[in-house]
C-alpha positions in Angstrom: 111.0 86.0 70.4 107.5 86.6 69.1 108.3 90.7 67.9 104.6 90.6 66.9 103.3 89.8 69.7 105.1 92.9 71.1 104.3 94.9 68.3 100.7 94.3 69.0 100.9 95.2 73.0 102.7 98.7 71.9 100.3 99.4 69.2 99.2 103.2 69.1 96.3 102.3 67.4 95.5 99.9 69.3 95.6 101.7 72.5 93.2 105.0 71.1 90.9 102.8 70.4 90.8 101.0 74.0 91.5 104.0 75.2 88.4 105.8 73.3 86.2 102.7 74.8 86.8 103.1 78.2 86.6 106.7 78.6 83.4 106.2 77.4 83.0 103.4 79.8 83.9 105.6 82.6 82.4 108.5 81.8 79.3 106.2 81.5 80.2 105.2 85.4 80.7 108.6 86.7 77.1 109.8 85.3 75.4 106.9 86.3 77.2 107.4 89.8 77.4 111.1 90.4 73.7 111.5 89.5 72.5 108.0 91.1 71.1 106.5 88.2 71.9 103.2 89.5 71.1 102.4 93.5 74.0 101.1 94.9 76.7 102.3 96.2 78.5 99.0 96.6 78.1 95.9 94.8 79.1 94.1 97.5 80.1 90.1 97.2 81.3 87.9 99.6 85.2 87.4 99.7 85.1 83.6 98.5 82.6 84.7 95.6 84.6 87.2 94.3 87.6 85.6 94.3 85.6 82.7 92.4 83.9 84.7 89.8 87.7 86.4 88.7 88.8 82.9 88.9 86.1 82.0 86.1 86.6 85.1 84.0 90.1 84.9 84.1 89.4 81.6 82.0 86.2 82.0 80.4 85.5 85.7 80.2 85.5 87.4 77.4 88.4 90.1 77.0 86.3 92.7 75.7 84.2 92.8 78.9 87.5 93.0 80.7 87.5 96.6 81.9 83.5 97.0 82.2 84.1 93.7 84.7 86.4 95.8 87.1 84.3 98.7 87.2 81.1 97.0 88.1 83.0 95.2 91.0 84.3 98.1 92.8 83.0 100.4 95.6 81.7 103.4 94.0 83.3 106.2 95.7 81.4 108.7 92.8 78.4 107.8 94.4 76.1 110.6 96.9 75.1 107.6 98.7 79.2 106.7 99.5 80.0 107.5 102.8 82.4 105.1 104.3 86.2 105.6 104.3 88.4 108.3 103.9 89.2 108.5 100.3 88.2 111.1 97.7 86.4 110.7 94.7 89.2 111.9 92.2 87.9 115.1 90.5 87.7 113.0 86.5 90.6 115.1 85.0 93.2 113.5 87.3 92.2 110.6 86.2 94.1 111.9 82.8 97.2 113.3 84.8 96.9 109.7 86.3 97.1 108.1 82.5 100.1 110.3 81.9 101.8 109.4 84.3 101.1 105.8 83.5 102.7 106.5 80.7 105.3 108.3 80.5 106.5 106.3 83.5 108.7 109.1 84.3 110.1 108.2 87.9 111.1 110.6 89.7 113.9 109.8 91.7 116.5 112.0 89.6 116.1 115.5 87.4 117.2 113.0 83.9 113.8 111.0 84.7 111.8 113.6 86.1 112.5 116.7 84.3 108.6 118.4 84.3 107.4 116.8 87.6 110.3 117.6 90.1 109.9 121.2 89.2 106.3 121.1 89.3 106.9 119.2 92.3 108.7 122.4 94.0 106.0 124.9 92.6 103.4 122.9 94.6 105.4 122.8 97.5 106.0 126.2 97.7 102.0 126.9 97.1 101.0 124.4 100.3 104.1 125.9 102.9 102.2 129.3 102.3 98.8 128.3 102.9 100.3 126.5 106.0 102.0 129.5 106.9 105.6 129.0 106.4 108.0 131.6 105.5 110.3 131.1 102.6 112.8 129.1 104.6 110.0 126.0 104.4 110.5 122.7 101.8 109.2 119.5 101.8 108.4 116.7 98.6 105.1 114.7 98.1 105.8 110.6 98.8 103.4 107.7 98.3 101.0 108.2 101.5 100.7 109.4 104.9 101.8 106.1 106.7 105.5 106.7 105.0 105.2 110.4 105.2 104.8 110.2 109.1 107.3 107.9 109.1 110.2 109.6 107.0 109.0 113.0 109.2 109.6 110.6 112.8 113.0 109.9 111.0 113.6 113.4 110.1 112.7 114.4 113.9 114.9 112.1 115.2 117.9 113.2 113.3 117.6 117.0 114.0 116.5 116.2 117.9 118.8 113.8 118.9 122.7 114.2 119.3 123.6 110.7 118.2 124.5 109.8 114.6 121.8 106.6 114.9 121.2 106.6 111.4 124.9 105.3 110.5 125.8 104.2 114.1 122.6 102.6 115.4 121.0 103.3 118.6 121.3 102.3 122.1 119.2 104.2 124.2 115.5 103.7 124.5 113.6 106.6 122.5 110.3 107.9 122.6 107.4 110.0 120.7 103.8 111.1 122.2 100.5 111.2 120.9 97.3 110.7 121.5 95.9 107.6 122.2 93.4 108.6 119.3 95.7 108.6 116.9 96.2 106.7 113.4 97.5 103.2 113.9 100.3 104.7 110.9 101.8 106.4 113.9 102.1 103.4 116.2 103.4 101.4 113.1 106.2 104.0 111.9 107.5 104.1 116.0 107.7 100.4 116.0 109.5 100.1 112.8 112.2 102.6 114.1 112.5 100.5 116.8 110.7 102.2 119.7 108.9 99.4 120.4 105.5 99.7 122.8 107.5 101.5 125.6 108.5 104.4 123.4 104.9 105.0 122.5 103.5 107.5 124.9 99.9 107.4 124.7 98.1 110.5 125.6 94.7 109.8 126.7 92.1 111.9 125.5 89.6 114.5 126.7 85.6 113.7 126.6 85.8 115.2 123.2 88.3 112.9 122.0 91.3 115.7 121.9 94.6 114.5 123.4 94.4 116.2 127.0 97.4 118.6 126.9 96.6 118.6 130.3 98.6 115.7 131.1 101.7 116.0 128.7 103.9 117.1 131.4 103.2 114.6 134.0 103.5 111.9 130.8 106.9 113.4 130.3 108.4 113.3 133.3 107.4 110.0 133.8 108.9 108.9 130.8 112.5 110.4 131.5 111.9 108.8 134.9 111.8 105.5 133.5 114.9 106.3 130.8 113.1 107.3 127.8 113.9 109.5 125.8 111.2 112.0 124.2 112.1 113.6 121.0 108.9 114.3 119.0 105.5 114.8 119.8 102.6 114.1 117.3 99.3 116.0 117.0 96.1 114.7 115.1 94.6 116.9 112.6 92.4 115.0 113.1 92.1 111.8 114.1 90.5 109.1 112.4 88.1 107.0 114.4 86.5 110.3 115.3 87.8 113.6 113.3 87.9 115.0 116.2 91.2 117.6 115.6 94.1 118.2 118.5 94.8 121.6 119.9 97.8 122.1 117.6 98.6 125.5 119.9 99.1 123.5 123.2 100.8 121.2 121.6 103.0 123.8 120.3 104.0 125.0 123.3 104.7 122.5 125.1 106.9 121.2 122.1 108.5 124.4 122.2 109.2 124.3 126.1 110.8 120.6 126.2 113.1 121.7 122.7 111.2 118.5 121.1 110.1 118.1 117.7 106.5 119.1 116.7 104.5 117.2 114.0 101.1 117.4 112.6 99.8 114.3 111.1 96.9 116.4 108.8 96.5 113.5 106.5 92.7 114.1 106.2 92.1 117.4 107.6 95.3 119.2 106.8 93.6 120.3 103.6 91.4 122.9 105.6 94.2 125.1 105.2 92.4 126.1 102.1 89.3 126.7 103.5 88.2 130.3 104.7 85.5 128.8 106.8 87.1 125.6 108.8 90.9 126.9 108.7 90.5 127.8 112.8 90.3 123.9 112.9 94.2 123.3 112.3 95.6 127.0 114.2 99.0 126.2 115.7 99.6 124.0 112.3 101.7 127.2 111.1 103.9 125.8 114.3 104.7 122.8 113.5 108.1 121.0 112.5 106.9 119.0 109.7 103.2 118.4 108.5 101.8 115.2 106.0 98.8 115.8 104.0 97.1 113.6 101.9 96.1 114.9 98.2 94.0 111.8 97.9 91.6 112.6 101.2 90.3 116.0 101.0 92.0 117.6 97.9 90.1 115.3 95.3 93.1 113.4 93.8 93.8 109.3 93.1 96.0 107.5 95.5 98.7 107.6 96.6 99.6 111.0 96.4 100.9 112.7 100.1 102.9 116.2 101.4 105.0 116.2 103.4 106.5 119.6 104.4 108.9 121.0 106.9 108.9 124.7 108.4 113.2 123.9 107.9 114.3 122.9 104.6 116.9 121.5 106.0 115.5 118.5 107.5 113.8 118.0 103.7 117.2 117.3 102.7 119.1 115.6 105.1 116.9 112.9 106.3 118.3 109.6 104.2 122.5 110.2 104.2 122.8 107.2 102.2 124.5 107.3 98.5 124.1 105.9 95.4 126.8 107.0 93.1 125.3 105.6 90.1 121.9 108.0 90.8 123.0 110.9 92.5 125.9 113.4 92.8 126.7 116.0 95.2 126.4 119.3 94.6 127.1 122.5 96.6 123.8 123.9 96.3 120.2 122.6 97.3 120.0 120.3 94.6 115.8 120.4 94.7 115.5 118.2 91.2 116.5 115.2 92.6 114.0 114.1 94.7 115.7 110.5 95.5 117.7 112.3 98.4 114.7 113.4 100.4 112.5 110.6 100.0 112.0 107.1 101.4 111.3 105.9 97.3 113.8 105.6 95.0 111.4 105.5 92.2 107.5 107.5 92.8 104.9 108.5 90.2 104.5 111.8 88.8 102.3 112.5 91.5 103.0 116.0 91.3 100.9 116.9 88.0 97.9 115.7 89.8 98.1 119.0 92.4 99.4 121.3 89.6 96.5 120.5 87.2 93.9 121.5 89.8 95.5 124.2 91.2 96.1 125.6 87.2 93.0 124.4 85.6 90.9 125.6 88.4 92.5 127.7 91.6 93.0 127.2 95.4 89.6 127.7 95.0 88.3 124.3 94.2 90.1 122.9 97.6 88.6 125.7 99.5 85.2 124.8 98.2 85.5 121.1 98.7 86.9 121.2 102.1 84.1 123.5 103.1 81.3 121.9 101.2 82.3 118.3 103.2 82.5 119.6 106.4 79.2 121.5 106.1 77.5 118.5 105.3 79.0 116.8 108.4 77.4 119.5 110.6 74.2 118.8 108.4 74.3 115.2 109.5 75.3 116.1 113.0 71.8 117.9 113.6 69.4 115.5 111.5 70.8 113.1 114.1 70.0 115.2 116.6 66.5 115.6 115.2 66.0 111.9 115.8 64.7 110.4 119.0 66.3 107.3 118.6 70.0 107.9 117.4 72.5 109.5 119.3 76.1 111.3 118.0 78.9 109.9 119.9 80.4 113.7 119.9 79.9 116.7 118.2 81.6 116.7 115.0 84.1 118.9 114.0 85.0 118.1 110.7 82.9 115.6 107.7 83.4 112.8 110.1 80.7 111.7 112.5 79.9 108.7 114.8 76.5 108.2 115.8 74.2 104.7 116.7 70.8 103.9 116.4 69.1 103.5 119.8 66.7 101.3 121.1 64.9 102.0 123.9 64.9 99.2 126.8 68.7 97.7 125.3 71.6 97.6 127.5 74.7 98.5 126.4 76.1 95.1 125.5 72.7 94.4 122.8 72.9 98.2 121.7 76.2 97.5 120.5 75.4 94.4 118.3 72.2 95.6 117.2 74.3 98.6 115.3 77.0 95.8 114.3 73.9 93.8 112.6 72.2 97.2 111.2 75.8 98.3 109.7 76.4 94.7 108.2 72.7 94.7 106.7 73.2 98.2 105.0 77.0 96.3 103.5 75.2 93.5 102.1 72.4 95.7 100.7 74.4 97.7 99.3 72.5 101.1 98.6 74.6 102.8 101.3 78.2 102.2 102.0 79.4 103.4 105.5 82.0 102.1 108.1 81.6 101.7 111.8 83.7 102.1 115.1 84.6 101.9 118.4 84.9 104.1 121.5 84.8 104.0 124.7 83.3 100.1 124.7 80.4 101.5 122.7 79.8 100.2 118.8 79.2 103.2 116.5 78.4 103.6 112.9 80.1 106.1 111.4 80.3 108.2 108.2 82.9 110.5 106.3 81.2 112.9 103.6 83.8 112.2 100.7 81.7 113.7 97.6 80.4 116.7 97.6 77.6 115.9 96.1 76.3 113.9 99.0 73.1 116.5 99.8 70.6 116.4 102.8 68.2 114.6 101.0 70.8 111.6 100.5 72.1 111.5 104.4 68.1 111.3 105.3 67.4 108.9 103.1 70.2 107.1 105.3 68.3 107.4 108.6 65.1 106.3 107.2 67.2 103.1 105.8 68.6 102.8 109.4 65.2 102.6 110.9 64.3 100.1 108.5 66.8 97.9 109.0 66.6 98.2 112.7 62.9 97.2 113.0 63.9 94.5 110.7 66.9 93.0 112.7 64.6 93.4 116.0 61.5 91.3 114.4 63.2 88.8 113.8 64.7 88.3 116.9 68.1 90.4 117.8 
């Protein structure tokens, strides 16, 4: 056994002094970045290049340049001039809770390995069921991500809905949950892997705005228990993705409340406006719900994976997973709160917790309430400089930092409009100076935007446009 080699790998010095280098490093980065210094907001390489040039520096680069390598080969998310998927730029002193957590490696799973973050777990719990609007009754844990989070809350509404013990005895019967056909594809996933299949999956359609028509949920009911399904949740986008277009969480309320069926708010991204003064009308009814995921990594300017999941009934925080592992976990005769391995899908999970309790202590419920309202302002910002524009067009008025709109030109059919915005979207990818996403609704191609940093300004989502134009006048002279 080569004890030196080992010796060398746990070295304290060692590690200060790499540690001391790339703080610098990053720190470096997020100047460059935050303050665009440097153009792009993407590097971006073909698939079959990248994967060669790591090939060749996994053999022939030097060490030394190993960290600097990795950072100038991601998407820079720090950048104004990022404005593609839904993912924060991480406020820099989480990326220190992150490095403790590294760490320490403290799983949390049972109180012995996670003494500090299960009880800082429950204090940030307790600070997000208020803002929802929970009374004291409310729990709920933080997991790794909204796709489980939805699922384990599906679980947890099929346990306290249903009368059969399908956890231990299986199931039988064909089962069902609704939601609009707008909503994340982490919602159709979770269904099919609890066996619903396509059938159980009532898709809502949506509205002209892109909100589930509420409209329709009885007829979609009845025609479900016609056919031997059985509804026992009902899901409501806050918002959804494609478009950030939210649900009306108070209809859907109600009618969850009428048929005795489980309600549940998938707020992954905007679930954070809780916090904000300004857009909290966007989520009313949320203070409704059964159970509700947010995402600390969206809106709330943490690292992934970090996700809340809370329920207006303890209860079902607790008694979702009935399965025991004597060798982790006792019983006890009262809540047992510290050992988060009984309410969650992981056995093991980071110390996500210390992420949310450093902001909240270092800075107040403040700092959420002023990103939150920051992002969507600029989104209504966008909204009208598209509107300013004779030749773009917004698919739907925004209603969050979201927004969809194309670049047309006039005399194009449909069919041509559509590629010519696939062809400007791919030319701003492989230039690199803007990073944004695109989509797809209704049969028409969009490009679309999410304001992540909020230091993404006017100046920056003009700047856009006029690169649009650009690009569009070069794709057309050169034959579309």
């Amino acid at each position: 056994m080569n004890n030196e080699l080992l010796k060398q790998v746990y070295n304290p010095s060692h590690f200060k002094n790499n540690g001391h280098l790339l703080i610098d490093q990053l720190a470096t980065h997020l100047d460059d970045k935050l303050h665009k210094k440097s153009r792009n907001a993407i590097p971006w390489n073909e698939p079959d290049q990248e994967l060669q040039f790591w090939r060749e520096f996994f053999i022939h680069g030097d060490k030394n340049d190993l960290f600097k390598e990795i950072t100038n080969h991601t998407t820079h998310i720090h950048h104004p001039h990022y404005i593609g998927h839904q993912v924060s730029p991480p406020a820099p002193i989480t990326a220190l809770t992150g490095m403790i957590s590294s760490l320490l490696n403290n799983g949390t799973a049972v109180y012995e390995m996670g003494m500090a973050s299960n009880a800082i777990e429950r204090i940030v719990i307790d600070i997000i069921c208020d803002k929802i609007g929970y009374n004291t009754n409310s729990s709920g844990f933080l997991t790794s991500g909204g796709t489980l989070a939805n699922l384990t809350a599906l679980l947890s509404a099929r346990k306290a809905i249903l009368k059969q013990d399908i956890w231990n005895n299986g199931n039988q019967t064909q089962l069902g949950i609704m939601v609009s056909a707008e909503a994340h594809y982490c919602v159709d996933r979770a269904a099919r892997i609890m066996g619903l299949g396509e059938q159980g999956i009532i898709k809502i359609p949506v509205t002209k705005e892109f909100r589930m028509n509420t409209d329709l949920l009885k007829l979609k009911f009845k025609e479900a228990k016609e056919k031997g399904i059985e509804i026992f949740a009902i899901v409501g986008s806050a918002p959804s993705t494609a478009t950030g277009i939210f649900d009306d969480l108070t209809a859907i309320s109600s009618f969850a409340k009428e048929h005795d069926i489980w309600f549940h708010v998938d707020g992954a991204h905007g679930g954070a406006g809780i916090f904000s003064k300004k857009y909290k009308y966007t989520v009313k009814g949320i203070e409704n719900a059964d159970s509700v995921v947010i995402d600390g990594h969206k809106m709330m300017m943490m690292p992934a994976l970090t996700t809340a999941l809370l329920f207006k009934n303890e209860v079902h925080a607790k008694t979702t997973f009935s399965q025991k592992a004597d060798y982790l976990l006792s019983d006890s005769e009262h809540e047992d709160w510290y050992n988060s391995g009984k309410r969650t899908f992981e056995c093991t999970k980071n110390m996500m917790s210390i992420h949310w309790f450093t902001l909240l202590k270092l800075y107040g419920e403040e700092v959420f309430d002023a990103n939150v309202t920051s992002l969507y302002d600029m989104g209504a910002v966008f909204s009208k400089l598209i509107e300013g524009e004779p030749n773009f067009e917004l698919a739907l008025k925004p209603m969050s930092n979201i927004v969809c709109f194309r670049y047309c030109e006039p005399g194009l059919n449909t069919e041509n409009l559509n590629e010519l915005n696939v062809k400007i979207r791919q030319a701003l990818l492989h230039d690199g100076e803007f990073y944004i996403v695109q989509t797809k609704l209704n049969g028409i191609q969009y490009m679309r935007i999410t304001v992540m940093n909020p230091f993404t300004k006017t100046v920056h989502l003009q700047q856009l446009l006029n690169k649009i134009k650009i690009e569009s006048k070069d794709i057309l002279s050169n034959g579309q």
